[in-house]
C-alpha positions as CSV (number, residue, x, y, z in Angstrom):
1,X,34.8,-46.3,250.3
2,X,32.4,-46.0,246.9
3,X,30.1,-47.9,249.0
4,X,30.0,-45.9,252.0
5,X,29.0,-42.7,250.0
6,X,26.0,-44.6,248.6
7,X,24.6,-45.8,251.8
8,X,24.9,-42.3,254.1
9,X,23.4,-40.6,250.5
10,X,20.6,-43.3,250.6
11,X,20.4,-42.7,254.1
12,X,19.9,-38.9,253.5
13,X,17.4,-39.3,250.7
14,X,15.7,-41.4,253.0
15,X,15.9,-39.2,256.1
16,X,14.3,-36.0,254.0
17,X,11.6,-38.1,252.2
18,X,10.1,-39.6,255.8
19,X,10.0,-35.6,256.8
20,X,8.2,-34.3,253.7
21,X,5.9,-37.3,254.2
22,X,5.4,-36.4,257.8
23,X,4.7,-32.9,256.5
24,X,1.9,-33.9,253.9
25,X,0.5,-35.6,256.7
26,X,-0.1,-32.6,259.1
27,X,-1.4,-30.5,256.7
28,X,-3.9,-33.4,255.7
29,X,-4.9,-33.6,259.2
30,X,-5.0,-30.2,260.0
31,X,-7.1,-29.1,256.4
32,X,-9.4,-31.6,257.7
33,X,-9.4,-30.5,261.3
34,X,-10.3,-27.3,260.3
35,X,-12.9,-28.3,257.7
36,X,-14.8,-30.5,260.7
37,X,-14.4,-27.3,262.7
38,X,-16.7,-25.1,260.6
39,X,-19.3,-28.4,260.6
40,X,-18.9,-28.7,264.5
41,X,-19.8,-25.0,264.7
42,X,-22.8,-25.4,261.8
43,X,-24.2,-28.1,264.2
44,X,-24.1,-26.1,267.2
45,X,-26.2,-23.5,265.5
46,X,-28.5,-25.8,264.3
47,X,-27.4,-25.0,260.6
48,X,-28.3,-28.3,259.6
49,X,-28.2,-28.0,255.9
50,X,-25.1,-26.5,256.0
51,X,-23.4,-29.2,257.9
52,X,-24.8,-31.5,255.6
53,X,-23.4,-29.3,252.7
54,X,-20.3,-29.1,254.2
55,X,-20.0,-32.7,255.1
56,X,-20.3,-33.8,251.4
57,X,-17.8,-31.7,250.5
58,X,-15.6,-33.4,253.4
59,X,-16.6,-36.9,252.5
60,X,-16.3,-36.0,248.2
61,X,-12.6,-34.2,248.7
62,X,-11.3,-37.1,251.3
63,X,-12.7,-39.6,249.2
64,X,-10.4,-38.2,246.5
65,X,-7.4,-37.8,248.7
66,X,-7.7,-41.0,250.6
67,X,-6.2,-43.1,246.8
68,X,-2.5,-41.5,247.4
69,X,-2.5,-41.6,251.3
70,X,-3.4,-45.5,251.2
71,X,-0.1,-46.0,249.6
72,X,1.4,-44.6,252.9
73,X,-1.3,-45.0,255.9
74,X,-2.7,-47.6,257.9
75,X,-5.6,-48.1,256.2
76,X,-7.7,-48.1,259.6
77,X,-7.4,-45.0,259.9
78,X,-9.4,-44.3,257.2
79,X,-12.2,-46.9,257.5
80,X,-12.8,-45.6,261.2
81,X,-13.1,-41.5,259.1
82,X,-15.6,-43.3,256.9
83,X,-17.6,-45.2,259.4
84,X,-17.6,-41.6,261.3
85,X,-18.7,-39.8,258.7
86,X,-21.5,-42.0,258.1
87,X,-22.9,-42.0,261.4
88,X,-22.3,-38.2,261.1
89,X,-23.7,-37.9,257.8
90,X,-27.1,-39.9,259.4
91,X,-26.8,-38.1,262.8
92,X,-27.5,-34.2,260.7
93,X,-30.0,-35.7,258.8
94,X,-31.9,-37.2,261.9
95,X,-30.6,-33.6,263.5
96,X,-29.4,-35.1,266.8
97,X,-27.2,-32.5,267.8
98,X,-25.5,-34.9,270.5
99,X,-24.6,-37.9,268.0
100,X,-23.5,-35.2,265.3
101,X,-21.0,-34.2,267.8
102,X,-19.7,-36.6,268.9
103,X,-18.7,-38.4,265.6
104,X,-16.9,-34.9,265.0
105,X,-14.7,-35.3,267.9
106,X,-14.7,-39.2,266.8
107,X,-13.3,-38.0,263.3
108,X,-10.9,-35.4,265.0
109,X,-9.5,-37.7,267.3
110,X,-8.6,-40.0,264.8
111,X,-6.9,-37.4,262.5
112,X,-4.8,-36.4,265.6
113,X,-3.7,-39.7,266.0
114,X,-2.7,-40.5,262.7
115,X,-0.5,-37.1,263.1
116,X,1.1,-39.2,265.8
117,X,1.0,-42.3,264.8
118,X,2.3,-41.8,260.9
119,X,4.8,-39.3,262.1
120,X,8.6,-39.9,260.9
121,X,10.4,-39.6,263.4
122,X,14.3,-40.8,264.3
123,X,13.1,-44.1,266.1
124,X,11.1,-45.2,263.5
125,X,13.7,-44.5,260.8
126,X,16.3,-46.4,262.1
């Protein structure tokens, strides 16, 4: 009976850790969803030292973040950000509006699937 109490509060603990996790994750995504947002709109306008301002700040804050989400996430997800980023980061300094957009959407698309992918839910608890 001692036994049973351990494994459902173990289970519990475990339960309200993967949701906090999946939590952290979404607002990773979505801080950098909206972040690539203001450089999508920067681009459109032909604000091109912005963007390039902007992205800096995206590539120095991520490269920050990116040491405590390794523990947790594939680790392809962020080599395909980084490879993105760099093409973007070369596409706003060649200002070619369509390449600079499209590694946005590149970068976007890949935050949205690590929301699905690295989400916590029942099935892939148990």
């Amino acid at each position: 009976m001692k036994s049973s109490y351990f494994v459902i509060l173990w289970t519990i603990i475990f339960i309200i850790l993967g949701l906090v996790n999946h939590n952290k994750i979404n607002e990773f995504s979505y801080t950098y969803i909206d972040k690539l947002d203001l450089v999508e709109e920067n681009i459109k306008e032909d604000k091109w030292e912005q963007a390039s301002y902007n992205l800096r700040d995206i590539k120095m804050e991520l490269e920050t973040e990116k040491n405590i989400w390794y523990k947790l996430i594939n680790h392809a997800y962020f080599n395909d950000i980084f490879s993105s980023l760099e093409i973007l980061n070369q596409g706003i300094y060649l200002e070619e509006k369509m390449i600079s957009l499209q590694e946005v959407e590149k970068v976007k698309t890949v935050l949205e699937n690590l929301m699905e992918d690295e989400c916590y839910n029942f099935n892939r608890i148990f």
